[in-house]
GUPASE-731678 format. One record per residue (C-alpha): z, x, y. Coordinates in nm, 4 decimals. Example, Ala and Ser with C-alpha at 12.3 -4.5 7.8 and 13.67 -1.06 7.14 Angstrom:
% GUPASE-731678
<rec pz="0.7800" px="1.2300" py="-0.4500"/>
<rec pz="0.7140" px="1.3670" py="-0.1060"/>
//
This chain:
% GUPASE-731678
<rec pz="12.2649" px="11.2867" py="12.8067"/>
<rec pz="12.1324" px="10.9748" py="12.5766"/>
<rec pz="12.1473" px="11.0603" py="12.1799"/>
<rec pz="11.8413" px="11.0467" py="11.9832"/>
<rec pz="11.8076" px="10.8009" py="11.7168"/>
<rec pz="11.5412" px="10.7738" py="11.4396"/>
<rec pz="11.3232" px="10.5085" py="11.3804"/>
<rec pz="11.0590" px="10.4043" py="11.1384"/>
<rec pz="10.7217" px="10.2006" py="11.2999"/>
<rec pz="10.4705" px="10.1714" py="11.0015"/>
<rec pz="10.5711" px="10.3847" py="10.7616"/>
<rec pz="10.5906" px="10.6548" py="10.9808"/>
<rec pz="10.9343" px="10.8350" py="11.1075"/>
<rec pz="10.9828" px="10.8643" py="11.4938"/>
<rec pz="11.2631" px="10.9624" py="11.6951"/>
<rec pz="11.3512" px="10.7982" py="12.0409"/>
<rec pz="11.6037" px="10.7626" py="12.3275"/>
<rec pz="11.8918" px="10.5517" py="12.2282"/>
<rec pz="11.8757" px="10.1691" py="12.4263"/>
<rec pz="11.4962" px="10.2653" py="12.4050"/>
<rec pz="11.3142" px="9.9343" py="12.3250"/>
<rec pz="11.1058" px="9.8726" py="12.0467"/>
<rec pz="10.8035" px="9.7791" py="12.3070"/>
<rec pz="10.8549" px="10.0877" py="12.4730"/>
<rec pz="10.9272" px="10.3189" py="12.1321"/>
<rec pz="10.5955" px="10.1547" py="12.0275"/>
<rec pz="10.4221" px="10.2211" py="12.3673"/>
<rec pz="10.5766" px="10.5798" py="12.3758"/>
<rec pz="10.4293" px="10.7066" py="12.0491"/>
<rec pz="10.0711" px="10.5853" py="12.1439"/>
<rec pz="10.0963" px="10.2300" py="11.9433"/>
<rec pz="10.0276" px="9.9776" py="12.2405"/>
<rec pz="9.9273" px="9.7107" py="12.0294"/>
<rec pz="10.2198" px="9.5969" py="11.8315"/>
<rec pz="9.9785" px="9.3759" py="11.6361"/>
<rec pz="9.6460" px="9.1624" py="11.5817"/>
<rec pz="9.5724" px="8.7795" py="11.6825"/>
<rec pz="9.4302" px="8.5800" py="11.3667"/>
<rec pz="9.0678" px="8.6947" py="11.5162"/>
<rec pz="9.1839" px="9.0304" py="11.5200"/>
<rec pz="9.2488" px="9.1587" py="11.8485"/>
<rec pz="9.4814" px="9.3939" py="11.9068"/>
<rec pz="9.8048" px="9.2559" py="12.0868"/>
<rec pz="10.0838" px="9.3707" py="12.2833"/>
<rec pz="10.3518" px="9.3154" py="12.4899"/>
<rec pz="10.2252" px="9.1694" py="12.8223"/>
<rec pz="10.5370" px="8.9902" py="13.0191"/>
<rec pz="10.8090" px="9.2517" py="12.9219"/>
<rec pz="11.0489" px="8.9840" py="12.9199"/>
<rec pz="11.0527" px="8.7880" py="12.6267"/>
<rec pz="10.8395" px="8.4974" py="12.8063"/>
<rec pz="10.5023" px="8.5784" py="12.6361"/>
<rec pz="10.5569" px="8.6609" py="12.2866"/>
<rec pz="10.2879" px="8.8643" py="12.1931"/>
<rec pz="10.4782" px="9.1887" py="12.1374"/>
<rec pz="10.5776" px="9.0190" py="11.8077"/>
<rec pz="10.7042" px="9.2391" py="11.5803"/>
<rec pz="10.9065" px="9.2707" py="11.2134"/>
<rec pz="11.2287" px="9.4194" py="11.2300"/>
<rec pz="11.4457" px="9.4941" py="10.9076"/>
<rec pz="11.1989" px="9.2732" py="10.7269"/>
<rec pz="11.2491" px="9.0115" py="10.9945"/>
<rec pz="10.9354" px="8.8637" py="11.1211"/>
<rec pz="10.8306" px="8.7450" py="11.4455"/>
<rec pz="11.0938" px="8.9575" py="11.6513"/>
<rec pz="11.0247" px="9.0203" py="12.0061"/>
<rec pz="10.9944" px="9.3860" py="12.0650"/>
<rec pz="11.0347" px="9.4035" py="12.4268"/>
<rec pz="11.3806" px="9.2255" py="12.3736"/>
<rec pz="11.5156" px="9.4633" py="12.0351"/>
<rec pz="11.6996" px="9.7810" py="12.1354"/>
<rec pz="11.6215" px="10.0358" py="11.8728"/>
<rec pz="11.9047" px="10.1382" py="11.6631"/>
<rec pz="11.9578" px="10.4233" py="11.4416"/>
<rec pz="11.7452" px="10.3416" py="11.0866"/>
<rec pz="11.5250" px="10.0407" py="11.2444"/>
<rec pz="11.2410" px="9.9613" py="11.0366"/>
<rec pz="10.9666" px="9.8153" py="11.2800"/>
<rec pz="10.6291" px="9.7020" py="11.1103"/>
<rec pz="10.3328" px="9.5913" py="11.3418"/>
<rec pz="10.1259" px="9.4693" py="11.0726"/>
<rec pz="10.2836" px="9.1100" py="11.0347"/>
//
C-alpha cells in the first residue's frame, strides 16, 4: 500500500499518493493548467518528460521547477501562479 503525503498547491491543502508527481497531483485535483503564458493562456504540462517546459512550476519558493519531473514529498509547497 503507498502512504499518503500532504501537499500544499495554492494555498490550498491536498493529500496524494507518495512518488505522485507534482504534474499529476496538479492534474488529479482538477488544476490542469499549472500556469499562464505572458498573454495569459493557461499552460500545462504537454511532453511529460521534462522536454517541453511548460508545466513550470514553484516549489519551496523555487521558481521555474518542472512539475512533471518533482516527486511530491511530504510538506511541498507548489504555487502555479509564478
Amino acid at each position: 500500500m503507498t502512504d499518503r503525503i500532504r501537499i500544499t498547491i495554492d494555498g490550498t491543502p491536498l493529500v496524494v499518493a507518495e512518488y505522485t508527481t507534482v504534474a499529476a497531483a496538479l492534474a488529479l485535483h482538477g488544476r490542469a493548467a499549472a500556469r499562464r503564458s505572458v498573454t495569459g493562456e493557461a499552460r500545462a504540462a504537454f511532453c511529460g518528460m521534462g522536454v517541453c517546459h511548460e508545466c513550470r512550476v514553484a516549489v519551496d519558493g523555487r521558481a521555474h521547477v518542472l512539475a512533471c519531473q518533482t516527486l511530491c514529498r511530504d510538506g511541498l509547497v507548489v504555487e502555479t501562479a509564478r
